[in-house]
C-alpha positions in Angstrom: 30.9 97.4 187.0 28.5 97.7 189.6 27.0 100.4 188.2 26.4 98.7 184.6 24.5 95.7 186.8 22.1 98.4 188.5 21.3 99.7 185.3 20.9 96.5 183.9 18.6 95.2 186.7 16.1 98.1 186.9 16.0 99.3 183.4 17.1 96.5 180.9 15.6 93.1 182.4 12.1 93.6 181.9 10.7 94.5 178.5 8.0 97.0 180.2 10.6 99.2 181.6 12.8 99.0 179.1 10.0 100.2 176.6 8.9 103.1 179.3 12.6 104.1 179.5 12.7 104.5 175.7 9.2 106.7 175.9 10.2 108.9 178.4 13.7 109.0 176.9 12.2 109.9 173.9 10.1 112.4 175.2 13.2 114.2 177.1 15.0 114.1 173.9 12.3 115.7 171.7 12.1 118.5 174.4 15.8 119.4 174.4 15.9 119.4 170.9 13.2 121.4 170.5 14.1 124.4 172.7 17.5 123.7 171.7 16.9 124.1 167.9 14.6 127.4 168.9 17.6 129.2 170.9 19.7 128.3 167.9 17.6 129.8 165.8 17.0 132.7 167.2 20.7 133.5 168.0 21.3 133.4 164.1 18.3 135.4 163.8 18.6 138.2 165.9 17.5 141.6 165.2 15.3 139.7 161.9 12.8 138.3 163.5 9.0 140.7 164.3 9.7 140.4 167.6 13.0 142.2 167.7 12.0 145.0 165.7 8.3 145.4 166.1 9.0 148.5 168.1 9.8 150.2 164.7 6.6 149.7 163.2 4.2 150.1 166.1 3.1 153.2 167.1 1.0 154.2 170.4 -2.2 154.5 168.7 -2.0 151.0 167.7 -2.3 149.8 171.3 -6.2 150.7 171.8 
């Protein structure tokens, strides 16, 4: 229970901290998501994507 109360007392009883907790919350979230949704993606994409099979269609001329 004592850990509920510490939460409560430096997160939940003042309205500003309680509003920065949801930003930065928010922003943590989006960021996890984000590279979350990418890996995902590019596990079900593997070997489709330009970058997995650019080598095919490059040639060493290309490179100048």
């Amino acid at each position: 229970m004592s850990f509920v109360k510490t939460v409560y007392r430096s997160l939940f009883r003042r309205t500003s901290t309680f509003a920065v907790g949801i930003l930065v919350g928010a922003v943590i979230f989006e960021r996890v998501f984000d590279q979350g949704s990418d890996a995902l993606f590019e596990e079900l994409n593997r070997g489709k994507l330009w970058k997995h099979i650019k080598h095919n269609y490059e040639s060493e001329d290309d490179e100048a």
